[in-house]
C-alpha positions as CSV (number, residue, x, y, z in Angstrom):
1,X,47.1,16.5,204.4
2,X,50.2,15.5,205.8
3,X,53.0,17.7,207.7
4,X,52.7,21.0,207.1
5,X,56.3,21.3,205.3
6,X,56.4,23.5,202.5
7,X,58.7,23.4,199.3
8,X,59.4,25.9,196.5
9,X,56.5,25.4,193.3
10,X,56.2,26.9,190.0
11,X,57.7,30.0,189.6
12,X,58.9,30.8,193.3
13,X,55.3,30.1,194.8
14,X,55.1,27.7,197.7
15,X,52.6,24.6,198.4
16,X,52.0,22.5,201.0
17,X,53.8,19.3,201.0
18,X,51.6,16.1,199.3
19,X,53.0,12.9,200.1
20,X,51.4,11.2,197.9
21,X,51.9,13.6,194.9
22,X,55.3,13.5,195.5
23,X,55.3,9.3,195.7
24,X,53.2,9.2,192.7
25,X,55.8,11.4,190.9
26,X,58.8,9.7,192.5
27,X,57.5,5.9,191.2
28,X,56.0,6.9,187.7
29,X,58.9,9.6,186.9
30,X,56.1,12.0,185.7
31,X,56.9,15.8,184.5
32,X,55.3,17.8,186.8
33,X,56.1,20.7,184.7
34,X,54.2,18.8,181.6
35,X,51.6,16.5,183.2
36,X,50.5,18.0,186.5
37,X,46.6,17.9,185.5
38,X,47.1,14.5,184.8
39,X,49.0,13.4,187.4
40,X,46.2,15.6,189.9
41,X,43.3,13.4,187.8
42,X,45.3,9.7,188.8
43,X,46.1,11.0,192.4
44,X,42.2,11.7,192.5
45,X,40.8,8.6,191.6
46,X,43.9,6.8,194.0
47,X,42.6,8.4,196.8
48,X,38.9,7.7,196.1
49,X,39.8,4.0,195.5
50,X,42.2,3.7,198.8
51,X,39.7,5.6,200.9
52,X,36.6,2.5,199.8
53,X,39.9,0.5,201.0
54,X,40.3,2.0,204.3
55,X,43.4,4.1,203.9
56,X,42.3,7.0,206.1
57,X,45.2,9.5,205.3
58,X,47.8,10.9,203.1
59,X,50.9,9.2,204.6
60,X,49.0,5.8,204.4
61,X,48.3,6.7,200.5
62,X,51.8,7.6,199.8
63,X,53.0,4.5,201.6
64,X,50.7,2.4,199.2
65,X,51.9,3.8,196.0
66,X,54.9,2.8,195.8
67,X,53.7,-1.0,196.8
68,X,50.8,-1.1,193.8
69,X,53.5,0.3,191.9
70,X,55.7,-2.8,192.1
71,X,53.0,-5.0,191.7
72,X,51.9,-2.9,188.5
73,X,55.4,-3.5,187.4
74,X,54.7,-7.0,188.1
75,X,51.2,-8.0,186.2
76,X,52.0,-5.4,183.5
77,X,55.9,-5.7,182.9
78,X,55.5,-4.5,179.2
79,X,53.2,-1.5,180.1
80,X,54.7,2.0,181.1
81,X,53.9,2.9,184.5
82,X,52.6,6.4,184.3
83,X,49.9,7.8,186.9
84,X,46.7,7.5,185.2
85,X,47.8,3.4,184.4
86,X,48.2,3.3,188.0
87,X,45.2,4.7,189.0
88,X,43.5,2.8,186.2
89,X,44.7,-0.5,187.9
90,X,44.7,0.4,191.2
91,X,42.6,-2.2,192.4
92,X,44.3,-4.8,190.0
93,X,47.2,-4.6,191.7
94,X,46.3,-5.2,195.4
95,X,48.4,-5.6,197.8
96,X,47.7,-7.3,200.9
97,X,50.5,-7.3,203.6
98,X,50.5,-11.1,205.0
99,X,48.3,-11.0,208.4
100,X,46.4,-8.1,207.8
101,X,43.1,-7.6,207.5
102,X,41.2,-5.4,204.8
103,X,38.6,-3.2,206.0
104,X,35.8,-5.3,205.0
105,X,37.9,-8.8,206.3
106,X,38.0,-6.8,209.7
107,X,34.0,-5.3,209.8
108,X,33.3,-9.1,209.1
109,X,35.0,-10.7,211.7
110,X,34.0,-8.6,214.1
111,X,30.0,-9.3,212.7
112,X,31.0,-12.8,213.6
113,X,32.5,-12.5,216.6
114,X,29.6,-10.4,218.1
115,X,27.1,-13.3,217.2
């Protein structure tokens, strides 16, 4: 789970640093303090979702979650972006980089090519 960095938690306890936690936090502007359950339940169901996508790690989640967040922003400009929205509309708001491949675009090209 990422570098092995660790930052002050609750009450003078320490944690491993999470990437994505800490991009989900950073784009939704959740209170960790208030909503960390709920903000643990979105990152959960992210990380299901972007692993059936191919993301493979936690730097490649955290990289994401800023890019669905945009796009959320986008398709959903009078909605408040909070961390279970995004994780509810995860796959709504796709983002596909111009000349690359999903997972299941590259499996199928390769099925073709080896025919």
């Amino acid at each position: 789970m990422g570098a092995a960095n660790v930052e002050s938690g609750k009450a003078g306890m320490s944690r491993e640093r999470n990437l994505s936690w800490d991009a989900l936090v950073a784009v939704t502007g959740a209170n960790e303090d208030f909503s960390d359950g709920r903000i643990a339940a979105a990152l959960k169901g992210i990380r299901a979702a972007a692993q059936k996508e191919g993301f493979v790690d936690d730097e490649a989640v955290a990289e994401e979650i800023p890019r669905r967040a945009q796009a959320y922003r986008e398709c959903f400009p009078s909605c408040a972006l909070t961390p279970t929205a995004l994780a509810s509309h995860w796959m709504r708001v796709m983002v596909q980089p111009m000349n690359r491949l999903s997972a299941q675009q590259q499996a199928f090209q390769q099925a073709r090519n080896q025919t």
